[in-house]
N, C-alpha and C positions, 0 to 999 in steps of 0.2 A: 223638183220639190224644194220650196226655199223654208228653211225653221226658222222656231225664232231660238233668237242667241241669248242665252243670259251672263250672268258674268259669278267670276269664282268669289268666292271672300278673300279678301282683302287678309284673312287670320291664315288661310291656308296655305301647306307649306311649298316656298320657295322653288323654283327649278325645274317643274316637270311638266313646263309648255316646251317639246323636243319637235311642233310638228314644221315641217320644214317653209324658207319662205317663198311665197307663191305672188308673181309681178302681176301675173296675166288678169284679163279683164273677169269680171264676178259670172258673166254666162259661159265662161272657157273654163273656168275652175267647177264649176257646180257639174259640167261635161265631165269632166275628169274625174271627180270625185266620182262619179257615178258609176263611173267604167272600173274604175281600180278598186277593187275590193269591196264594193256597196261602201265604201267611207260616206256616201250623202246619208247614208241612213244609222250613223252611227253620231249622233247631235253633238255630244262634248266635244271630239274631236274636229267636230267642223266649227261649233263656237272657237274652238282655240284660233283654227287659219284664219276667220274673218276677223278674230280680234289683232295679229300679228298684219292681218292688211292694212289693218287702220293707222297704224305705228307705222310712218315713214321707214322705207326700205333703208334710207341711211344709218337711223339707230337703230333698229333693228344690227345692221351690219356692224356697226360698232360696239355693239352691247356681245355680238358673239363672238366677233376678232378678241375683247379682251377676256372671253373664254369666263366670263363670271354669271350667278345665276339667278335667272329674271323672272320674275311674274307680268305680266301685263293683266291692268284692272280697269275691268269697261263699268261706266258710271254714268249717271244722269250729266247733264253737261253742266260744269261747274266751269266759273271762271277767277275765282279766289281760292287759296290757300284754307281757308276759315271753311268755304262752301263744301269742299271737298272732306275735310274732316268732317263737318257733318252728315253729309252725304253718305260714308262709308262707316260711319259710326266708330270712327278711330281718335284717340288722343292728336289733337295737335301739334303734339310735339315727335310726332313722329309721320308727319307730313312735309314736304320739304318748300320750303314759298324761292323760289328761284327771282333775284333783282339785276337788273342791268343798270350801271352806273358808265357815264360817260369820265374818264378822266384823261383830259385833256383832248385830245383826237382820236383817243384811242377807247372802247367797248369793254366793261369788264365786269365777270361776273360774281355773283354772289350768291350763296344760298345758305338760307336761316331758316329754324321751325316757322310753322304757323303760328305758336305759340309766343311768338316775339315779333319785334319790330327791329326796322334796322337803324342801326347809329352810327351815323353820318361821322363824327368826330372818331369815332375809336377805326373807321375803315380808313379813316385820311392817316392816320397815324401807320398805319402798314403800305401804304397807297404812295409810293414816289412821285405822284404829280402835282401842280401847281393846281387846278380847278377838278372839283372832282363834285356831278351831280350824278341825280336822277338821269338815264339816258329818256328823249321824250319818245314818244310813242312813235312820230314820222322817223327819228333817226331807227332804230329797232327794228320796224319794216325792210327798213333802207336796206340793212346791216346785216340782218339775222332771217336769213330765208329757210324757208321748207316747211318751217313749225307755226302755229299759231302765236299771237299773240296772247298774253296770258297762258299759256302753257308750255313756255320755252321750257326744255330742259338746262339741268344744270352743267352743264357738258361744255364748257366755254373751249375746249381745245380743237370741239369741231369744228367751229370757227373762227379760229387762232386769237383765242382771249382768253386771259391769265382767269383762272377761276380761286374764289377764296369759301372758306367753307367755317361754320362758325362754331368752336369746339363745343356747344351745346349738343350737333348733333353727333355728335363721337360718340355721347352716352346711351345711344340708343341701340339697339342690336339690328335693326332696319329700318327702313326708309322709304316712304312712298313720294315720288318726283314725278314733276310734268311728263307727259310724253310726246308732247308738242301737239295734243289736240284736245280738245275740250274735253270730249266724252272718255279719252284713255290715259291712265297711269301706268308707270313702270315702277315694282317694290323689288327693291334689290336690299343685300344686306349692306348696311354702312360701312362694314370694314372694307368693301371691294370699293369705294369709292375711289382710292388710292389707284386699282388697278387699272379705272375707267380714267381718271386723271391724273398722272402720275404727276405734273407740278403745281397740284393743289398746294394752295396755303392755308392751313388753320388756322384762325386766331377767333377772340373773344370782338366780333362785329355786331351783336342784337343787345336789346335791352328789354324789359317786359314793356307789355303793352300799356 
């Protein structure tokens, strides 16, 4: 029996998707689920495993090495920061718009609300290099595998680049970020963003729209 899946809100609380995570293909899990406990017939719980399928096995892995506590949020497929706020009927300033900037040879990242834009002169000022742009869309491919584009997370240490974080979202108590696919978000609390990137930089990087 295949359900259909819906997704939690986006308002409810934090931390109590515990179900475990599962590589195998979707007709070997639905096997299994069936056999173990009737879990096929019990829907929420199977919503949860198909949505931790969707979420690349790597963050996944990363989001529970650092032992902090995640929601994952299934959504109409959005490809902006802006879409997703409305999509989920959430303030944009508690949506998180994840930028990759090339400075110099090297990939670095950035993450500001939806509710701002990013400024290029206040990040050069924190930023030790000589050219520092927009990374383009072929370099990003090139660089940053696994995730989608348009829904990179903010997680630059997964792919050894320095990430900078704009103190606007400090004010927020959570945070909803890419989760490297169109259709899924991860809402963690902002203060663990420390624990998921421990050489995050803060500083004042957006300006209003």
């Amino acid at each position: 029996m295949i359900l259909g899946c819906w997704s939690r809100s986006p308002k409810s609380r934090l931390g109590r998707d515990n179900s475990k995570e599962l590589s195998q293909p979707f007709h070997q899990i639905t096997r299994q689920l069936d056999n173990q406990n009737g879990l096929i017939d019990k829907p929420f719980l199977f919503c949860k495993i198909l949505k931790r399928m969707a979420v690349s096995k790597r963050i996944i892995n990363f989001l529970e090495k650092a032992k902090v506590k995640y929601e994952i949020i299934k959504h109409k497929t959005v490809f902006t920061a802006f879409d997703k706020s409305q999509t989920l009927k959430v303030p944009e300033k508690i949506v998180g718009k994840t930028l990759i900037l090339k400075a110099n040879n090297s990939l670095v990242f950035v993450l500001i609300p939806a509710s701002k834009k990013l400024d290029l002169k206040k990040i050069k000022k924190k930023i030790d290099k000589e050219k520092i742009e927009l990374a383009s869309e072929r370099l990003i491919k090139k660089r940053i595998k696994g995730v989608k584009l348009g829904a990179i997370p903010p997680f630059g240490n997964l792919w050894k680049c320095q990430t900078f974080v704009d103190n606007s979202i400090k004010r927020e108590k959570e945070i909803i970020l890419n989760g490297g696919d169109w259709n899924f978000s991860i809402k963690i609390f902002t203060k663990d963003l420390k624990k998921l990137i421990p050489d995050l930089v803060f500083g004042s990087f957006s300006k209003k729209k």
